[in-house]
C-alpha positions as semicolon CSV with decimal commas, in nm:
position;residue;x (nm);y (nm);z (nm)
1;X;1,123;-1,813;11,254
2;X;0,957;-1,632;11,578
3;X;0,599;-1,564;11,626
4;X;0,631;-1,211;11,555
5;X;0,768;-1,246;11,204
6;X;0,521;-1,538;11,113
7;X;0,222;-1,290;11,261
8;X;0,371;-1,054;10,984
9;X;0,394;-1,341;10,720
10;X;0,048;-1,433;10,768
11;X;-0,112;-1,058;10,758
12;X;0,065;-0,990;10,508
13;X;-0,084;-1,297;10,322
14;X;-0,412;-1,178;10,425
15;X;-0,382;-0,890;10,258
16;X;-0,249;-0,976;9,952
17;X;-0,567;-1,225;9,939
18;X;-0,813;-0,980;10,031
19;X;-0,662;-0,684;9,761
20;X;-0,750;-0,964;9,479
21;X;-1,023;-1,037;9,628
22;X;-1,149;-0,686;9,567
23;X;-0,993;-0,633;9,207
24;X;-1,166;-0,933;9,109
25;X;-1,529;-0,771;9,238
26;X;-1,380;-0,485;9,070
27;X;-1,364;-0,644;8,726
28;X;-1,699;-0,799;8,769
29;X;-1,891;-0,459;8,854
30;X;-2,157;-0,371;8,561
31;X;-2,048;-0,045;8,379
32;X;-2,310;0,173;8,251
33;X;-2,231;0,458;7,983
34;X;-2,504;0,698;7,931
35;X;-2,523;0,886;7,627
36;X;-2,710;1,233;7,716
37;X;-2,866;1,528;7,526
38;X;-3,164;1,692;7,418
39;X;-3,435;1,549;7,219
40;X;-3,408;1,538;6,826
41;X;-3,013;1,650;6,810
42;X;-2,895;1,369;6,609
43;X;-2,793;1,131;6,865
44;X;-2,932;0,812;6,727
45;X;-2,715;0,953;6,388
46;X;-2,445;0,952;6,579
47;X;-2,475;0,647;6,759
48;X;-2,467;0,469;6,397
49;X;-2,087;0,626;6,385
50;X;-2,033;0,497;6,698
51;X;-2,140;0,124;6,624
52;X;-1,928;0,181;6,251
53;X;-1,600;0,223;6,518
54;X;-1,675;-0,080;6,705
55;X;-1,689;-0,303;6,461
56;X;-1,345;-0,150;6,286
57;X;-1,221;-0,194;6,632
58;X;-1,354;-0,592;6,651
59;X;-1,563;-0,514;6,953
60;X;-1,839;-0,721;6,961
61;X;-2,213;-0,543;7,072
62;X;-2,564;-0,586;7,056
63;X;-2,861;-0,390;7,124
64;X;-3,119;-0,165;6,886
65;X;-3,166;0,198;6,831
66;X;-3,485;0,368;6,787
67;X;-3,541;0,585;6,437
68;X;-3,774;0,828;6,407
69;X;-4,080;0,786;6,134
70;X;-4,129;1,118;5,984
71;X;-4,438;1,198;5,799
72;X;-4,523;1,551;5,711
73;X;-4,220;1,663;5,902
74;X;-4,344;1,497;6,209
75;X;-4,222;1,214;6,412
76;X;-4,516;0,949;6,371
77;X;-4,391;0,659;6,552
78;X;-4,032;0,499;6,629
79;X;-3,889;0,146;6,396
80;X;-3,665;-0,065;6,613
81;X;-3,320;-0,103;6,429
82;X;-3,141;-0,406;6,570
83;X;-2,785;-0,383;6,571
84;X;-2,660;-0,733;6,507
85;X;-2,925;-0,807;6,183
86;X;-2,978;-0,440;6,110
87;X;-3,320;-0,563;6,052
88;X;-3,605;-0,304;6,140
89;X;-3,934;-0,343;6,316
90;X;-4,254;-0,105;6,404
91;X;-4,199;-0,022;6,801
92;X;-4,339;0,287;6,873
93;X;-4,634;0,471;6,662
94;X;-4,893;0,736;6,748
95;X;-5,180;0,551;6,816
96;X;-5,265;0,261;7,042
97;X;-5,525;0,000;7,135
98;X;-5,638;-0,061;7,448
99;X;-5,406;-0,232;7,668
100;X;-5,098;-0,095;7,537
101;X;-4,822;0,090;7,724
102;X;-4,747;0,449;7,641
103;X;-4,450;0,685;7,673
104;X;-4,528;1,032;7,606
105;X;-4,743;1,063;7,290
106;X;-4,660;0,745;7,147
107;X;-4,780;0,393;7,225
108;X;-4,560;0,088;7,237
109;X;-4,668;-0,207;6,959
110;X;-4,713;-0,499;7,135
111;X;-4,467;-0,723;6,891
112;X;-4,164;-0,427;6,912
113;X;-4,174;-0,402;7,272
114;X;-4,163;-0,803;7,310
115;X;-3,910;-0,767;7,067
116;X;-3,682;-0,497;7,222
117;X;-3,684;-0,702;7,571
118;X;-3,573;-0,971;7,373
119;X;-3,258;-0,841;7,262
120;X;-3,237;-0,656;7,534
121;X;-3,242;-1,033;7,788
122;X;-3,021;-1,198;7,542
123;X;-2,723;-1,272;7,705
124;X;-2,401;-1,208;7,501
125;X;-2,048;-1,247;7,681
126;X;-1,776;-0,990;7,595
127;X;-2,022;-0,783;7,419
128;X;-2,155;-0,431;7,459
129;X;-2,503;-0,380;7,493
130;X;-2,661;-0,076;7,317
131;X;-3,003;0,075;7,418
132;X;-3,127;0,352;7,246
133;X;-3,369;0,474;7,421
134;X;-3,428;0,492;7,799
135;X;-3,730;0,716;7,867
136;X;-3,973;0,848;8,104
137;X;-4,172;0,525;8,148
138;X;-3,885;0,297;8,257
139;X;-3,847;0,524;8,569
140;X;-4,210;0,394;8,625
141;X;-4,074;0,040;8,597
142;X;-4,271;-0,001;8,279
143;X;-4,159;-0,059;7,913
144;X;-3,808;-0,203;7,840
145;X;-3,696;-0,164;8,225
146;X;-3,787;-0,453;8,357
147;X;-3,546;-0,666;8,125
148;X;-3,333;-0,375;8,121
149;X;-3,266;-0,368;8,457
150;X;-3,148;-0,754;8,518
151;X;-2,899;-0,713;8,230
152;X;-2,745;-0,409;8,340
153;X;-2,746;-0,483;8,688
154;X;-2,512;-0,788;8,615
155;X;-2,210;-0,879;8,675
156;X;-1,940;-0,815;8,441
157;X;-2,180;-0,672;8,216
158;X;-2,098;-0,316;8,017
159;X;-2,389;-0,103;7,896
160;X;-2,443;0,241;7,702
161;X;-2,770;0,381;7,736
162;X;-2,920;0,698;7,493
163;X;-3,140;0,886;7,795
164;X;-3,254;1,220;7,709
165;X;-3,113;1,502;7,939
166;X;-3,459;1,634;8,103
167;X;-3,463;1,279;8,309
168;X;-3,117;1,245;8,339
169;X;-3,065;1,283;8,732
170;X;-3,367;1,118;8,794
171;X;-3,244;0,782;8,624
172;X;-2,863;0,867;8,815
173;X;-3,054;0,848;9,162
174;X;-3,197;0,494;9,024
175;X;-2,847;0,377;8,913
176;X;-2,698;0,559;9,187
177;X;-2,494;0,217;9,363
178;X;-2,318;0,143;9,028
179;X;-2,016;0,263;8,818
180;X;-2,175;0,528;8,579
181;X;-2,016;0,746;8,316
182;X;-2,201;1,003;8,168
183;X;-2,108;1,177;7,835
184;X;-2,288;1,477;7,740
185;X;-2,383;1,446;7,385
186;X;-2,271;1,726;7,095
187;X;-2,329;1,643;6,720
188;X;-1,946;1,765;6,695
189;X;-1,777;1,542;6,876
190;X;-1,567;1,275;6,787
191;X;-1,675;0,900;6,940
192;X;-1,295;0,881;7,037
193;X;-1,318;0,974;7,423
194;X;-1,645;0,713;7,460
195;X;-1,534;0,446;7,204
196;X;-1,166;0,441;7,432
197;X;-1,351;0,414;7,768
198;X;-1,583;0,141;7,620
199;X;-1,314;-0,069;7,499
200;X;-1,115;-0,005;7,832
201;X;-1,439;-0,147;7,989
202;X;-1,415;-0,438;7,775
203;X;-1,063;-0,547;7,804
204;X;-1,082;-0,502;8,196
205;X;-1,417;-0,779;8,158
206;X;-1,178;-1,016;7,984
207;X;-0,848;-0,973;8,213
């Protein structure tokens, strides 16, 4: 065999290495879905659907959603719904002590925030995690973010995030080096385009 044709060989070998190199940084990019819409238009509701297909489907996920407290037919505060006991806890409510965080008009409770960045940090493989929702005060770094971001930022890991559609490109510049899908969110449509690209996430995590 000449030198030319073992100079091929060898490239050749080189490349082949290098292109699974790359599929295999590929595979292990985070993907982050982002649910988006205006406030109060069911989303949350919807979301519930959502979670209903993914466990007919056998994919596994974790997270919470938050669900509004009505009173008077006002939203008083926010309960934390976790997704894996379906157990509910106080997160957000309308008044605060001193000390604790705030988003908007509401104030986090100490014990539903701690909680949230709990499930949020725990780390599940092969499973979907499920924040519902990202706000105004995790652009500030504040609130769930700060767990938030080290789970979403990780390798392999697949994410779908509620954030509301007035903050929307401001949270895209933030996430702006990583594989983002964005679905705009209408009370008629089916999960079926989301729920596919999820579980084509997923698969491509395991492969």
């Amino acid at each position: 065999m000449n030198s030319s044709v073992l100079t091929v060989h060898f490239l050749c070998c080189c490349a082949i290495v290098k292109l699974k190199e790359m599929s295999s940084r590929s595979k292990r990019r985070p993907v982050i879905f982002i649910l988006t819409g205006e406030v109060h238009r069911g989303k949350t509701t919807w979301l519930k659907q959502l979670v209903q297909e993914l466990r007919a489907r056998s994919l596994r996920y974790h997270g919470f959603l938050s669900e509004a407290v009505i009173e008077g037919g006002k939203a008083v505060g926010y309960n934390l719904y976790e997704l894996e006991s379906r157990a509910s806890c106080p997160f957000l409510q309308d008044k605060g002590e001193d000390g604790w965080e705030r988003t908007g008009p509401f104030f986090f409770i100490p014990s539903g925030l701690a909680r949230a960045r709990e499930i949020i940090a725990r780390r599940e493989a092969d499973s979907l995690l499920i924040v519902d929702e990202v706000g105004p005060v995790e652009l500030t770094g504040r609130g769930i973010w700060p767990a938030l971001e080290r789970v979403i930022r990780r390798r392999g890991s697949v994410s779908l995030l509620v954030i509301r559609k007035s903050i929307l490109e401001d949270f895209l510049n933030v996430l702006r080096r990583e594989r983002v899908r964005v679905f705009e969110f209408s009370i008629a449509h089916t999960a079926g385009p989301l729920l596919h690209e999820i579980a084509a996430a997923m698969a491509k995590k395991k492969s």
